[in-house]
C-alpha positions as CSV (number, residue, x, y, z in Angstrom):
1,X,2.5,-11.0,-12.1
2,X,4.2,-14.6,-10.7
3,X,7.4,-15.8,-11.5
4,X,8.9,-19.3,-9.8
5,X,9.6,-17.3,-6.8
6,X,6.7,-14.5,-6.2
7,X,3.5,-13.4,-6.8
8,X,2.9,-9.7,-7.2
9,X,-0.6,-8.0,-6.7
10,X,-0.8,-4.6,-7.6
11,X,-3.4,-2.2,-6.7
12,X,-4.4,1.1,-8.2
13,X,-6.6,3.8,-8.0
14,X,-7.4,7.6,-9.8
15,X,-7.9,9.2,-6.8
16,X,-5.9,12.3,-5.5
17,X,-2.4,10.7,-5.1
18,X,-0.2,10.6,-2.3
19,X,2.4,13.2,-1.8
20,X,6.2,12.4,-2.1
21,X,6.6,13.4,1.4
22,X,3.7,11.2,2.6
23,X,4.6,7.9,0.9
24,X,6.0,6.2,3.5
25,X,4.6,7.7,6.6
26,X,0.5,6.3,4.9
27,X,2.0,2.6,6.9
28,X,2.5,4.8,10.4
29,X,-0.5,3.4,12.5
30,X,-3.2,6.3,12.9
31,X,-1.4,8.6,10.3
32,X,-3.8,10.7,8.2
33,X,-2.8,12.9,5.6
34,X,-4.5,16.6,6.2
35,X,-5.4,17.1,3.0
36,X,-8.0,13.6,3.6
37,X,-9.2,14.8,6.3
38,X,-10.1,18.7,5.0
39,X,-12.3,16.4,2.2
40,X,-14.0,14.5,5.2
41,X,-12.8,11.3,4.1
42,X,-13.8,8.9,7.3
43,X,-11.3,6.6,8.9
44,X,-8.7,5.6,11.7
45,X,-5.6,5.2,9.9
46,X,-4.9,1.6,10.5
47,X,-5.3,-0.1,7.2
48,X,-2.3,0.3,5.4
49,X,-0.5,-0.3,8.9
50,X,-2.3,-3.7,9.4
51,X,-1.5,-4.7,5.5
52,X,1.9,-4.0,5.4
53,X,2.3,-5.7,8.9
54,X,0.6,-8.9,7.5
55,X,2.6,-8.8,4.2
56,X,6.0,-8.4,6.4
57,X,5.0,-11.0,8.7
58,X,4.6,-13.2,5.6
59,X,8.0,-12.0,4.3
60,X,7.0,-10.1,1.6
61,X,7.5,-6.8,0.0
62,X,4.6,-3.6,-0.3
63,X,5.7,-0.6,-1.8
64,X,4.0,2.7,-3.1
65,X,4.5,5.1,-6.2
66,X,2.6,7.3,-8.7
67,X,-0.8,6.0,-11.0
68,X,-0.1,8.6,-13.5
69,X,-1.5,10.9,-14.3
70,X,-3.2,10.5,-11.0
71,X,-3.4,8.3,-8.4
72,X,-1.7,5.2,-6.6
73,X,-0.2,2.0,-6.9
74,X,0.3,0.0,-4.5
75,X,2.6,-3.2,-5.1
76,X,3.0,-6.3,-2.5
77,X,5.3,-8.6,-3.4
78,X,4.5,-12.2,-1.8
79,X,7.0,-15.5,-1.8
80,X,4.8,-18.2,-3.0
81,X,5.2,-21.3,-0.8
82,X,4.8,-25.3,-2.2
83,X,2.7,-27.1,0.5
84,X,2.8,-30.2,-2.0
C-alpha cells in the first residue's frame, strides 16, 4: 500500500504463529521462542532485530499481528522520500 506520505510492505506467512506473549520480544537480539527451537528450526535470533533496527533508523514503523487462521503478518511502514 502507498499513500503521498508512506509505503507499506506487508509480509505473511502460514506457519505456526507467534504467541501474544512473544510478539514483541521476536525484535530482542538473540531471542528464540522455545517452541522453535523444540522443532529444530536453525538460527541466531538476529533477523528481526537487524530489520526493525534498519526500519527505525529510516524512521519508519514495523509491527506484528495474527495471519488468521494461522500465521504472521508482519507490517513496516516506510516515509517515502522525493530525491527529485
Amino acid at each position: 500500500m502507498k499513500n503521498d506520505h508512506v509505503a507499506e510492505l506487508r509480509i505473511t506467512d502460514n506457519g505456526l504463529g507467534i504467541d501474544d506473549r512473544e510478539k514483541q520480544k521476536v525484535f530482542d537480539r538473540f531471542y528464540r521462542t522455545e517452541r522453535i527451537q523444540k522443532l529444530g528450526i536453525k538460527g541466531y535470533g538476529l533477523g528481526l532485530s537487524l530489520v526493525k533496527a534498519i526500519v527505525l533508523q529510516s524512521g519508519g514503523t514495523i509491527s506484528i499481528s495474527d495471519n488468521e487462521p494461522r500465521g504472521t503478518v508482519f507490517t513496516i511502514s516506510l516515509p517515502i522520500i522525493d530525491i527529485s
